[in-house]
C-alpha positions as CSV (number, residue, x, y, z in Angstrom):
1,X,223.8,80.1,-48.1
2,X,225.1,79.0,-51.2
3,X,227.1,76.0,-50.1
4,X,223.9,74.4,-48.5
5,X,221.6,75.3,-51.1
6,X,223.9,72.8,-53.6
7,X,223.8,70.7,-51.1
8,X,220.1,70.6,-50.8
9,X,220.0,70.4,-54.1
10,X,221.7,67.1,-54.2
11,X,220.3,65.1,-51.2
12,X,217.1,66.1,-53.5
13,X,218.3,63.8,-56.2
14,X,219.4,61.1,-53.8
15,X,217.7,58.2,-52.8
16,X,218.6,58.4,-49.2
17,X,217.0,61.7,-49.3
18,X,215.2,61.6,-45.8
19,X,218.3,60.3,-43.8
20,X,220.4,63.0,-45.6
21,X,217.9,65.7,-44.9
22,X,218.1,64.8,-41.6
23,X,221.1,65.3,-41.0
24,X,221.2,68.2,-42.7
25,X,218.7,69.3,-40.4
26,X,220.9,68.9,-37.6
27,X,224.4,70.0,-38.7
28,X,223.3,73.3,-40.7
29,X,223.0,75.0,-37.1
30,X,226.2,74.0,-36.0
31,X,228.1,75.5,-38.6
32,X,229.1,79.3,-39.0
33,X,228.7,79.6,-42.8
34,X,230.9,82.2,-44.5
35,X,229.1,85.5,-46.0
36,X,230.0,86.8,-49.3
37,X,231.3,90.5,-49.0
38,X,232.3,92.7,-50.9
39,X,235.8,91.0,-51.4
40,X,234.2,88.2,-52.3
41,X,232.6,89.8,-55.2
42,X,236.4,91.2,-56.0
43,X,237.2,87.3,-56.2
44,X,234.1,86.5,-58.4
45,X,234.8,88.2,-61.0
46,X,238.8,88.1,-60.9
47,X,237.7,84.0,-61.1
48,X,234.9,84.4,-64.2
49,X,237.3,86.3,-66.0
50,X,239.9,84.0,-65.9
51,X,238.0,81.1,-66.7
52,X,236.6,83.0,-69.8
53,X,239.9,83.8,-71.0
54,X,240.9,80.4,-70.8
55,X,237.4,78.8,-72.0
56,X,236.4,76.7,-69.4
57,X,233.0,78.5,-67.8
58,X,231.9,77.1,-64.6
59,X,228.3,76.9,-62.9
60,X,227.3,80.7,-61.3
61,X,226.6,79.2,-57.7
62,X,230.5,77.1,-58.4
63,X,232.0,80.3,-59.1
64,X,230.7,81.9,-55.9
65,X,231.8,78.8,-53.8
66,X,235.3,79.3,-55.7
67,X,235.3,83.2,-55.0
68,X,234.8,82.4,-51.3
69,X,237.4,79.7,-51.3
70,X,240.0,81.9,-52.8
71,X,239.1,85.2,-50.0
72,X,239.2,82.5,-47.2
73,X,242.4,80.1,-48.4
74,X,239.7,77.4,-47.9
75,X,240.2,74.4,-49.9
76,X,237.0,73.3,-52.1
77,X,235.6,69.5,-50.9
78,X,233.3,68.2,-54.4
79,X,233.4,65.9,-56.8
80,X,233.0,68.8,-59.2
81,X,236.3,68.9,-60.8
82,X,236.1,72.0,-62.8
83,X,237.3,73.5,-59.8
84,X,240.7,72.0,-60.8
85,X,240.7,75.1,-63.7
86,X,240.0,77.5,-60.8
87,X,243.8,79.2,-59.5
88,X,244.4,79.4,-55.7
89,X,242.0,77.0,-54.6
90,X,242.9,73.3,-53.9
91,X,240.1,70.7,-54.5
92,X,239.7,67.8,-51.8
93,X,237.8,64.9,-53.8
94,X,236.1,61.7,-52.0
């Protein structure tokens, strides 16, 4: 539940923070949110370590969003762009 967790964490800091927790309220239940496995732990760390080489440390929970991203050839949708520096995802911006 990392995705909705950061995205919790922002409608916190909003100021439409009841309408947006609303409607969080009714599209978590729709969706079928991926689980991190095993392989996705493979991904994490293949991800940290590369970013540490190259000296550009992301956020923990923004590493595990990348790892999954990476397993799953999902493309990453933030305005977060230190996912740019993460190889084999693509970032979708709004």
């Amino acid at each position: 539940m990392i995705v909705p967790g950061e995205y919790l964490y922002g409608v916190r800091q909003s100021r439409h923070q009841a309408r947006y927790e609303q409607w969080m309220g009714e599209v978590l239940p729709l969706l079928d949110l991926l689980a991190v496995e095993e392989e996705t732990a493979r991904h994490y760390a293949g991800i940290r370590h590369e970013l540490k080489a190259a000296g550009l440390p992301i956020p923990s929970n923004d590493l595990w969003i990348a790892a999954l991203a990476r397993q799953h050839r999902l493309p990453v949708v933030s305005r977060d762009r230190h996912f740019e520096a993460v190889k084999g995802i693509r970032l979708l911006t709004w």
